[in-house]
C-alpha positions as CSV (number, residue, x, y, z in Angstrom):
1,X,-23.1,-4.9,10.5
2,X,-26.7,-5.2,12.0
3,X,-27.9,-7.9,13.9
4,X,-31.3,-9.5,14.0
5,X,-32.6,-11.3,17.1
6,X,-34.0,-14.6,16.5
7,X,-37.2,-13.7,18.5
8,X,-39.1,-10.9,18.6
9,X,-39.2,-9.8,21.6
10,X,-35.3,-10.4,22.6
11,X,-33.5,-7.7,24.9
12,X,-30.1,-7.2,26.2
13,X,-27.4,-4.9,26.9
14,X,-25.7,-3.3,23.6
15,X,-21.9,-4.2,24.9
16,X,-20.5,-2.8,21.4
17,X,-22.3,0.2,21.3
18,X,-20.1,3.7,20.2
19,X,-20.2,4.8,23.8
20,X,-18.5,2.4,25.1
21,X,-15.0,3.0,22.7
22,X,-13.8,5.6,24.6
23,X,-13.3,8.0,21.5
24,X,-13.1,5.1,19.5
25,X,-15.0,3.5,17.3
26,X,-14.7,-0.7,15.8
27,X,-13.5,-0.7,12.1
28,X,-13.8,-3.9,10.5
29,X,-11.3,-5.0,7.7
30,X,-11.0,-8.0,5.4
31,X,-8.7,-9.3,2.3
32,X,-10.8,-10.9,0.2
33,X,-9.4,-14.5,-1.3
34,X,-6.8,-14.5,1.6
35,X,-7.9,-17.7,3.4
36,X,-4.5,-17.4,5.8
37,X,-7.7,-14.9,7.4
38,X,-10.9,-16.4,7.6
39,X,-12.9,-13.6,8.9
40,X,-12.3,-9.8,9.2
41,X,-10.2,-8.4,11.7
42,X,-11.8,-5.6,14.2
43,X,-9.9,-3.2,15.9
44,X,-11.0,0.1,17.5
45,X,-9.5,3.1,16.2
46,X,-9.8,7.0,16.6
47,X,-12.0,8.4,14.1
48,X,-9.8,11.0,12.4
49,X,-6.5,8.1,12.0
50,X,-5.9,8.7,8.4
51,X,-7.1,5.7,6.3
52,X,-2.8,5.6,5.3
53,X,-2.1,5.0,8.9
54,X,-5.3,2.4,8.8
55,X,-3.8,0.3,5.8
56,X,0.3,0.7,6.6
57,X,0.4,0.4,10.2
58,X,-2.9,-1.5,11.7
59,X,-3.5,-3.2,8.5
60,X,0.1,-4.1,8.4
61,X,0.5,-5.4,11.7
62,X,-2.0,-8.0,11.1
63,X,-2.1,-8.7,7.3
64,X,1.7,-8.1,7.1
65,X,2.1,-11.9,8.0
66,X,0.7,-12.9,4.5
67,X,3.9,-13.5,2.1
68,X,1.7,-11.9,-0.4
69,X,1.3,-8.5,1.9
70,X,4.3,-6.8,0.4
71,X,3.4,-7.7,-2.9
72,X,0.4,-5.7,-3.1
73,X,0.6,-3.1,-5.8
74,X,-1.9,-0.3,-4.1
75,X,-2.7,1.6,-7.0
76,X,-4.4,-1.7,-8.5
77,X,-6.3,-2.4,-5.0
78,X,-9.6,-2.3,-4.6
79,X,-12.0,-1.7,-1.8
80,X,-15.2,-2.4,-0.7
81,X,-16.7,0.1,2.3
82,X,-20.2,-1.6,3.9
83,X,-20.3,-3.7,0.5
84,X,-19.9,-0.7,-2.3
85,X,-17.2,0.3,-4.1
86,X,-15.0,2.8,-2.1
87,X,-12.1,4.6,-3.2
88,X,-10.0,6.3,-0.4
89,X,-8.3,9.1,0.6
90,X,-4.9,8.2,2.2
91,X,-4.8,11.6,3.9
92,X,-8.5,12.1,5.3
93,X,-9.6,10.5,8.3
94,X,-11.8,7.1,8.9
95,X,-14.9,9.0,10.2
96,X,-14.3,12.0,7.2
97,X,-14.9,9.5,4.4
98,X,-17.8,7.7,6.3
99,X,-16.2,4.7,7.4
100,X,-18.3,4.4,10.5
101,X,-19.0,2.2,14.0
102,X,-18.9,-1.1,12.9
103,X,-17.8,-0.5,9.0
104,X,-16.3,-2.8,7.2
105,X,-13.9,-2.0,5.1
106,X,-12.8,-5.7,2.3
107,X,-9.1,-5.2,0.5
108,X,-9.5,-6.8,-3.0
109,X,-6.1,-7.5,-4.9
110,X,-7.3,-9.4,-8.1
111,X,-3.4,-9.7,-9.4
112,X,-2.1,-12.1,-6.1
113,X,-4.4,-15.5,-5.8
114,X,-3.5,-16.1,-1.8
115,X,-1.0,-18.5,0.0
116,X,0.0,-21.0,-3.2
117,X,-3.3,-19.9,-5.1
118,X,-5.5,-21.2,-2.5
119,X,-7.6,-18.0,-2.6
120,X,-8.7,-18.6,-6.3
């Protein structure tokens, strides 16, 4: 997700640059139409987690609020990798299928509507 200064000539430290993860790198995820979570969630993660650990343990532990989380049906769920379509690998890791420093990764489950259809 680049960012463009607002002047040209603006300067600064990089504080979320890929060195400074430790072996990790930031992976960016949102479920699109879920209001209950205005704006992706970020977390830094190794680069070889399988994307099933991603979705059933991190992705749980923050989506898994949602009353609709447990009524996703994941062979229906769509995904969205740096805005194209992306269809994953549940056994490959994060870096292996090109999600990258700063990806981000949107969950799309057309068949639930959010909290009381307030995602529609």
């Amino acid at each position: 997700m680049p960012v463009r200064a607002i002047t040209p000539d603006y300067t600064g430290e990089i504080k979320d640059k890929l060195e400074n993860f430790h072996g990790n790198q930031l992976v960016f995820a949102g479920w699109d139409g879920h209001l209950m979570f205005p704006a992706p969630f970020a977390w830094p993660l190794p680069p070889a987690m399988p994307f099933v650990a991603l979705r059933d343990q991190v992705m749980a532990g923050s989506f898994g609020i949602h009353p609709e989380w447990a009524e996703i049906n994941w062979d229906r769920a769509q995904w969205l990798l740096d805005g194209q379509p992306f269809v994953p690998d549940l056994q490959k890791g994060l870096a292996e299928q090109g999600i990258g420093h700063k990806s981000l990764l949107r969950l799309q489950t057309p068949e639930l509507k959010g909290f009381m259809g307030a995602g529609v």
